[in-house]
C-alpha positions as CSV (number, residue, x, y, z in Angstrom):
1,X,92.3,-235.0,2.9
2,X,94.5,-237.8,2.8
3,X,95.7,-238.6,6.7
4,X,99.0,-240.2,7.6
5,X,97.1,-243.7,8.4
6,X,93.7,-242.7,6.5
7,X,91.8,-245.7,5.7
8,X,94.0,-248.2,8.5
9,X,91.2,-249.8,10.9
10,X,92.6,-250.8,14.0
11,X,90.3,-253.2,16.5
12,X,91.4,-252.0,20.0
13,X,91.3,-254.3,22.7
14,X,93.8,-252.5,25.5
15,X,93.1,-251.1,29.0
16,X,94.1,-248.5,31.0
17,X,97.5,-246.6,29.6
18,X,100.1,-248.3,27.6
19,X,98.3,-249.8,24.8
20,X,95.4,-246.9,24.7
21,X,98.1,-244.5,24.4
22,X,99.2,-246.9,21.5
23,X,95.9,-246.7,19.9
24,X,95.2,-242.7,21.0
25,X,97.7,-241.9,18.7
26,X,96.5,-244.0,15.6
27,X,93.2,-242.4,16.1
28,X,95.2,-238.7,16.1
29,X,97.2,-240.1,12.6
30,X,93.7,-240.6,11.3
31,X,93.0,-244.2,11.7
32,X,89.8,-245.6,12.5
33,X,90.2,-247.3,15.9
34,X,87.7,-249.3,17.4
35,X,87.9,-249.8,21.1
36,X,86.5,-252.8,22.2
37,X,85.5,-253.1,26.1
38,X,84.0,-256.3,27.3
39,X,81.0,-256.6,28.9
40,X,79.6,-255.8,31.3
41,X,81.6,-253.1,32.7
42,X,84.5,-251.8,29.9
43,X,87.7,-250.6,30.6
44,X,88.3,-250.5,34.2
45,X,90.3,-247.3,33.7
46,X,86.5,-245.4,33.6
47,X,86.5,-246.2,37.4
48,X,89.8,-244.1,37.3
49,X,89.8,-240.5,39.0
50,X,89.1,-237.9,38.2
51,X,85.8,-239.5,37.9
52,X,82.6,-237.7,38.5
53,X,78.7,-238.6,37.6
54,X,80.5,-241.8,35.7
55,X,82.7,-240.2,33.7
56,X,86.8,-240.4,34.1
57,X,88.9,-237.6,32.7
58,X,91.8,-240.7,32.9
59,X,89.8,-242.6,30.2
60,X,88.8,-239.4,28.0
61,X,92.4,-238.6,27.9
62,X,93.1,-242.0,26.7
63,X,90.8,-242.8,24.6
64,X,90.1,-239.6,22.4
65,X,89.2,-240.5,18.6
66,X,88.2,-243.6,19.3
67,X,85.0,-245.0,18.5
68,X,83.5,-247.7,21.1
69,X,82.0,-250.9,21.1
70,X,80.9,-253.0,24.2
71,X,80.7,-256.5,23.6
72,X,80.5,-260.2,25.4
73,X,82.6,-262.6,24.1
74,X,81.8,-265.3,26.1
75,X,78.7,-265.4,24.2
76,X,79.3,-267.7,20.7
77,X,77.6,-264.5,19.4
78,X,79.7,-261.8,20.8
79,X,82.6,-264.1,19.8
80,X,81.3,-264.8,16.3
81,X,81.3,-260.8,15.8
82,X,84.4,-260.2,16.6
83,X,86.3,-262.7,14.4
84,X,83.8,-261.0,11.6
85,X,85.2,-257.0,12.7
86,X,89.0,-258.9,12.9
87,X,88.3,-260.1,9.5
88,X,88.3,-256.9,8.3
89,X,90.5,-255.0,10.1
90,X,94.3,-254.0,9.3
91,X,95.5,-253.7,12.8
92,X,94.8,-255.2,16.6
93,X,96.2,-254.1,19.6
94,X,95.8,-255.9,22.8
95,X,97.5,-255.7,26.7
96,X,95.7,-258.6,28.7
97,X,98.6,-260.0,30.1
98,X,99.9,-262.6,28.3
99,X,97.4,-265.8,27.6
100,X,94.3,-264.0,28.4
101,X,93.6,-263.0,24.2
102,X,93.9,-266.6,23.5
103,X,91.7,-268.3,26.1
104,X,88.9,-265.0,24.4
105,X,89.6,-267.7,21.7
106,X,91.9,-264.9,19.6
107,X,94.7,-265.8,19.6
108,X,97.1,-265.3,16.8
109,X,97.1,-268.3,15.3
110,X,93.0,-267.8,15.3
111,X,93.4,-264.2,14.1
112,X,96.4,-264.9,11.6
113,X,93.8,-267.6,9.8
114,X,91.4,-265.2,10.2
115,X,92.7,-262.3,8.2
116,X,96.5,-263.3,7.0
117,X,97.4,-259.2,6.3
118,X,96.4,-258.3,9.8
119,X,98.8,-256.5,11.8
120,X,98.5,-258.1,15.8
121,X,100.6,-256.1,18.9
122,X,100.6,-257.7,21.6
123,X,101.5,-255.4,25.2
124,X,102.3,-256.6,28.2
125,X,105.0,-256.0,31.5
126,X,107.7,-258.6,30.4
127,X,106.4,-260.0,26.7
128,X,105.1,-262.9,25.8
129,X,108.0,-265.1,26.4
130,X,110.5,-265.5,29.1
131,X,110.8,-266.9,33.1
132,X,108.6,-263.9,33.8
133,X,105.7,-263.6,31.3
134,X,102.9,-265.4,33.0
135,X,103.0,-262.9,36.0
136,X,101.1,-259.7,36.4
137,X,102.4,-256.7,35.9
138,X,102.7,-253.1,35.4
139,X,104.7,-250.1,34.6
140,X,106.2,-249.6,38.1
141,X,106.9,-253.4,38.2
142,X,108.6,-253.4,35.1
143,X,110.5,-250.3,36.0
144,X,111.8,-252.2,39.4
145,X,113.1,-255.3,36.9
146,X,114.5,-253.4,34.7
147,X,117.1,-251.8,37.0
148,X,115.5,-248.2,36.6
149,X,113.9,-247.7,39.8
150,X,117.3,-248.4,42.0
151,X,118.5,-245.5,39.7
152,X,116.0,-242.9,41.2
153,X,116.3,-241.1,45.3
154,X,118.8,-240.4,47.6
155,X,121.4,-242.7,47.8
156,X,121.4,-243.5,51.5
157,X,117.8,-243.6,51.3
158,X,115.3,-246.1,49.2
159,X,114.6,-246.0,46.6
160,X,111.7,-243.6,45.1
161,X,108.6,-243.8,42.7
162,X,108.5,-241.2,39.5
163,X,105.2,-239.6,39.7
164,X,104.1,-240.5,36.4
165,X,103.8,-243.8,34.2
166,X,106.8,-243.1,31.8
167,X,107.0,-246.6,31.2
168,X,103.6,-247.3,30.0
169,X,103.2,-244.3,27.6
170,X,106.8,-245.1,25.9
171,X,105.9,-248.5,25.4
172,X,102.8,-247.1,23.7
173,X,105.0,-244.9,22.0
174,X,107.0,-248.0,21.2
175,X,103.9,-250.0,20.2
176,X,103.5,-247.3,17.5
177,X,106.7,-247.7,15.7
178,X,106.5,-251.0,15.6
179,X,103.7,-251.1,14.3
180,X,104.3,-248.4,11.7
181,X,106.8,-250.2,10.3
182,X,105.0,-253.6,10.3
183,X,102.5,-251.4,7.8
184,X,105.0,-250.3,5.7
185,X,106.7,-253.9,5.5
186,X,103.1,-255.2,4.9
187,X,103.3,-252.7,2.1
188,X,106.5,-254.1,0.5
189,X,105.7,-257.7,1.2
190,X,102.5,-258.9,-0.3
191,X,100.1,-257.5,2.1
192,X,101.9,-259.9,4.8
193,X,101.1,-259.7,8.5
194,X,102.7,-260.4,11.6
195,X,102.7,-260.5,14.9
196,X,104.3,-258.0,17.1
197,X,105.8,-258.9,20.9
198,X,106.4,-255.5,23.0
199,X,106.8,-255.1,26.7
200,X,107.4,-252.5,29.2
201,X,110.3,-253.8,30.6
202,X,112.1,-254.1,27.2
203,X,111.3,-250.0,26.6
204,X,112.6,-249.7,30.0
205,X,116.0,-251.3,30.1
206,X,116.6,-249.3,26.4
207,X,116.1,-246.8,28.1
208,X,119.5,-247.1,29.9
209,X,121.6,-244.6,28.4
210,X,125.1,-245.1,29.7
211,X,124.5,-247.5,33.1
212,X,124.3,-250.7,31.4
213,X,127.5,-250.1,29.2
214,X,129.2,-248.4,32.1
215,X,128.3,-252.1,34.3
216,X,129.4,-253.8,31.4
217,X,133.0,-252.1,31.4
218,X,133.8,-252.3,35.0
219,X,133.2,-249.0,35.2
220,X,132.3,-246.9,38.6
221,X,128.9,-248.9,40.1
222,X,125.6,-247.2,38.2
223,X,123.7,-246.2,41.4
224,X,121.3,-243.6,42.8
225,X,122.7,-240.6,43.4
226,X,120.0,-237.8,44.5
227,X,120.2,-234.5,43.0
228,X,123.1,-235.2,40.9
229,X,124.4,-237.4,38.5
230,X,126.6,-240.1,39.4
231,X,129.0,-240.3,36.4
232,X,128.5,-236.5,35.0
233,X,129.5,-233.0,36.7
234,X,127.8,-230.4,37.0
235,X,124.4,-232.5,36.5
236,X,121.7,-231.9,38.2
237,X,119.0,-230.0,40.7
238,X,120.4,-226.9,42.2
239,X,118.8,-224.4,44.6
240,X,117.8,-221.3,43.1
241,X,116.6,-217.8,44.8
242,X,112.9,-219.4,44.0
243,X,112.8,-223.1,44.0
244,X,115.0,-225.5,41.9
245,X,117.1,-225.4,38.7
246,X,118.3,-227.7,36.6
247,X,121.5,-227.3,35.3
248,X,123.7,-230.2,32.8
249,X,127.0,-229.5,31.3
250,X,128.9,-232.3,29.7
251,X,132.7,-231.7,29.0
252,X,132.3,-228.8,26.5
253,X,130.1,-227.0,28.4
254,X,132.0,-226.9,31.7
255,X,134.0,-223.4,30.6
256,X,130.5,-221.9,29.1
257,X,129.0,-222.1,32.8
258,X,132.2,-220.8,34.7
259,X,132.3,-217.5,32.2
260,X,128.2,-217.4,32.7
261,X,129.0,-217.0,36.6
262,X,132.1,-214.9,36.0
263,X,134.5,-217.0,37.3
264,X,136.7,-218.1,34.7
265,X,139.5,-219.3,37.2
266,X,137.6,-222.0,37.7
267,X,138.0,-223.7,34.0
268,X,141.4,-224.7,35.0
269,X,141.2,-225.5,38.6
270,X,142.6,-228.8,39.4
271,X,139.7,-229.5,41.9
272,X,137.7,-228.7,38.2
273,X,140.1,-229.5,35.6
274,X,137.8,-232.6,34.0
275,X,135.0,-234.8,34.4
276,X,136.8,-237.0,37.4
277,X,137.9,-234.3,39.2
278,X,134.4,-232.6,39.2
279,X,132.8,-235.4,40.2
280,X,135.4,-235.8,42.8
281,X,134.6,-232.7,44.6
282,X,130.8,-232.2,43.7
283,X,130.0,-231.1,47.3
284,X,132.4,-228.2,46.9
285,X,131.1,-227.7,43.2
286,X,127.8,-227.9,44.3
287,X,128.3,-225.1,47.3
288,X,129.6,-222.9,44.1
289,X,127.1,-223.1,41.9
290,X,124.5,-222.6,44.2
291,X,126.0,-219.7,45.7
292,X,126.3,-218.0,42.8
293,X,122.5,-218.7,42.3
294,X,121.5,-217.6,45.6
295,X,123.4,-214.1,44.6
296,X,121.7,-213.4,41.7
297,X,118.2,-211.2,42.3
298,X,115.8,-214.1,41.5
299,X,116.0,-217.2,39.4
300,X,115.1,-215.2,36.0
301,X,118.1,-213.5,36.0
302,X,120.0,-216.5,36.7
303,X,118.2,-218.4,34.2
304,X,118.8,-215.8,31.7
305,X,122.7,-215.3,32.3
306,X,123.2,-219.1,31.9
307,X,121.1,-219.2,28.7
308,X,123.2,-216.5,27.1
309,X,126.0,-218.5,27.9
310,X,124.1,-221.4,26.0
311,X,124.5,-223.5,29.4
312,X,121.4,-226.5,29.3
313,X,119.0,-225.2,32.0
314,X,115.8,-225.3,33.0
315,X,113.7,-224.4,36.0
316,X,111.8,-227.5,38.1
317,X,108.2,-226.2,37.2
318,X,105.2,-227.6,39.0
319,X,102.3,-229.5,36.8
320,X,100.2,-226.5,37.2
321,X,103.2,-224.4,35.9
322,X,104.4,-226.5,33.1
323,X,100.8,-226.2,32.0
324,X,100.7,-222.5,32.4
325,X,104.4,-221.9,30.0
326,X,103.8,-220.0,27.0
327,X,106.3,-222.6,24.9
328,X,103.6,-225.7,25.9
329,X,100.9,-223.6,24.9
330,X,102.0,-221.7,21.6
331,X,103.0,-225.2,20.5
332,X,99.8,-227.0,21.5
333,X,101.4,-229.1,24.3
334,X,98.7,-228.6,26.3
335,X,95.6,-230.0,25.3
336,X,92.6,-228.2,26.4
337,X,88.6,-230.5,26.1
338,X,85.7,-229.6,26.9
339,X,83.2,-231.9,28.1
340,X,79.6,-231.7,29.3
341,X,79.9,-233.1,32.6
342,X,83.5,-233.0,33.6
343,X,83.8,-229.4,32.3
344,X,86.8,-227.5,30.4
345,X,90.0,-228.9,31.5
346,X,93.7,-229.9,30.3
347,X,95.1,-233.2,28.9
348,X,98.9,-233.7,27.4
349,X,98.5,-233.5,23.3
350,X,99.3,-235.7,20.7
351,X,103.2,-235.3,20.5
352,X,104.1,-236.3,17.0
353,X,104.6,-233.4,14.5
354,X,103.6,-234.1,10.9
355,X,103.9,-230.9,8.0
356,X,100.7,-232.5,6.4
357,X,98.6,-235.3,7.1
358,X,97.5,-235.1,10.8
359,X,93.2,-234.6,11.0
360,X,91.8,-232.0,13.4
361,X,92.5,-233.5,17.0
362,X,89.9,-235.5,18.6
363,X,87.8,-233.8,21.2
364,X,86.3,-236.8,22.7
365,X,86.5,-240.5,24.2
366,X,83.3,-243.3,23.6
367,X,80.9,-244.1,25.9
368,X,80.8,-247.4,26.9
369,X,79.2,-248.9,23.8
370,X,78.6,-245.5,22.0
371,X,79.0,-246.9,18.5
372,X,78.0,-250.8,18.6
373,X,75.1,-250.0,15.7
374,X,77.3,-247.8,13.9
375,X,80.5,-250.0,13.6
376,X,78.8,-253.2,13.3
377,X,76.4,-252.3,10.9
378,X,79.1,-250.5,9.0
379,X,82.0,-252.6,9.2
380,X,79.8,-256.3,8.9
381,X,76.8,-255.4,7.7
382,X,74.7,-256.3,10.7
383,X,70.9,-254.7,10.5
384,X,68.9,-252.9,13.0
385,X,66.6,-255.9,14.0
386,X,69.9,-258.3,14.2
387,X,71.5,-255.9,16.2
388,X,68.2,-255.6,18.8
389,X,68.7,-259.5,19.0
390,X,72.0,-259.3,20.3
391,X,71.2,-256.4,22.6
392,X,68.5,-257.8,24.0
393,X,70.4,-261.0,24.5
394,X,73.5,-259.2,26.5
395,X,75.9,-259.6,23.5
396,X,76.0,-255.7,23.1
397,X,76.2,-253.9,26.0
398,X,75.5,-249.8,26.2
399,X,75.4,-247.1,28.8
400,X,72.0,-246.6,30.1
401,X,73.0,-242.6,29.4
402,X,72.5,-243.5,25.7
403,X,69.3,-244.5,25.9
């Protein structure tokens, strides 16, 4: 079968989440990705929890699909092998911060000359240009800069961390596009490569959906605002007879949600009568709402009396619950592995839908070094006795579990 990127190899040089998660999902398209981890020690995202007897269900998540190569380049040997596995490849992905893949002595100018139809992405927190692209970074820093994180927590309080790396994985996400399109232009344009410049904190202000035109404007102050949105009523996380609902209604909506609580005097209440004056009295909407909610027998009911009145709402499920919800699993959300050490357990799936062209998904990440005889002596033709050379001498590097 034909795959959506059959046949692209990608050498992988990324750590950790935004450019594996990149890479995770060229491998789940059906390219060949190579992960390359330097020695001695890899990616330090195996050291990442939960780890147990070496293993890291962080970097199996990762890093399924890939195949794994653990190699020194500060050897002339190690080096020398690359450049000949860059030669060939159609895509490189890397996320040292920025600098670091030059002074491996890859840089694009290297790797351009190398292989002119090669495909390079560079990741990093703030790109490779700018007042801030020497310093180190990562999602949660970006985050701050881009004026995200003094969007999120109370507003008399400071302000608060999300509990997941959004930031890193849509830059992957982002990293994907770009260089999705880069292949097709390659396509149209005489096998010509480029060189591709993505950063976190670029995904991140995009991200912005209305503050940074609403600043722009001289419009009310973007700001923090708890449970509720600053600029939209009713918007946001309401107390429920179990827990916490979420509940949006933009303009249209407002009339759907009064009739779904049976209180259709509402629609034209002047405390109600539009957006302002909702959001001028959002204390005493609020108090409404949730006693209404608080009435109904449990939060199912509720739930189901606002869907039928095609209000937007949801309920604030746990992890453990979101994992649990029939939709996430009859639609293959949820990603269940099996592993021989770490046991059976759950990981988020690939979340790009194709109606033909996607392989099985992978089950599996590399060990460190797993597949330095396969892809070496596939890809550039090394034999058995060189490759024992270069193992012996440190240039490949393999985990003493594959012995």
């Amino acid at each position: 079968m034909q795959h959506i990127l059959g046949g692209i190899v990608v050498v992988d040089f990324s750590q950790i989440v935004a450019g594996p998660a990149c890479t995770r999902l060229m491998a789940e398209l059906g390219a060949e990705v190579i992960k390359v981890e330097l020695a001695p020690a890899g990616d330090p995202s195996r050291l990442l929890p939960t780890a147990r007897d070496g293993y890291s269900a962080y970097f199996i998540q990762h890093n399924q699909g890939k195949k794994g190569i653990c190699i020194d380049p500060r050897q002339p040997a190690g080096l020398e092998l690359l450049k000949a596995l860059i030669a060939k490849a159609d895509v490189l992905v890397e996320n040292f911060s920025p600098g670091a893949i030059e002074r491996l002595g890859l840089g694009w100018e290297v790797v351009h000359a190398l292989n002119p139809k090669l495909i390079m992405c560079s990741i990093s927190a703030f790109g490779q240009t700018g007042p801030l692209s020497a310093l180190p970074g990562y999602d949660f820093i970006a985050q701050a800069y881009a004026g995200v994180t003094s969007m999120i927590g109370e507003p008399d309080a400071p302000p608060a961390l999300v509990g997941l790396v959004m930031g890193d994985v849509g830059t992957g996400i982002t990293a994907l596009a770009a260089i999705n399109g880069a292949l097709f232009w390659r396509e149209r344009n005489d096998r010509q490569g480029q060189f591709l410049d993505i950063s976190l904190l670029d995904y991140y202000f995009f991200c912005h959906e209305m503050n940074v035109e609403v600043a722009s404007l001289g419009g009310p102050e973007p700001t923090r605002n708890g449970s509720h949105h600053y600029n939209a009523a009713p918007l946001g996380i309401f107390r429920a007879p179990q827990g916490f609902v979420v509940i949006v209604t933009l303009e249209h909506q407002w009339p759907k949600i009064c009739l779904a609580m049976a209180r259709p005097e509402l629609i034209r209440d002047p405390r109600f009568a539009d957006m302002q004056a909702r959001l001028d009295n959002i204390v005493a909407l609020t108090s409404i709402i949730e006693n209404w909610l608080q009435a109904q027998p449990d939060t199912k009911t509720a739930l189901s009396k606002l869907e039928a009145a095609r209000v937007p709402v949801a309920p604030v499920l746990t992890v453990a619950e979101a994992m649990r919800h029939p939709h996430l699993l009859e639609r293959g959300t949820v990603r269940a592995l099996d592993h021989p050490v770490l046991g059976r357990f759950q990981v988020p799936a690939n979340p790009l839908r194709f109606s033909a062209g996607l392989p099985p998904p992978p089950s599996t990440a590399p060990m460190l070094g797993e597949h330095n005889r396969e892809v070496l002596s596939d890809h550039i033709g090394m034999t058995s006795e060189q490759l024992t050379v270069l193992e012996q001498a440190g240039v490949l590097v393999t985990d003493d579990r594959l012995a």
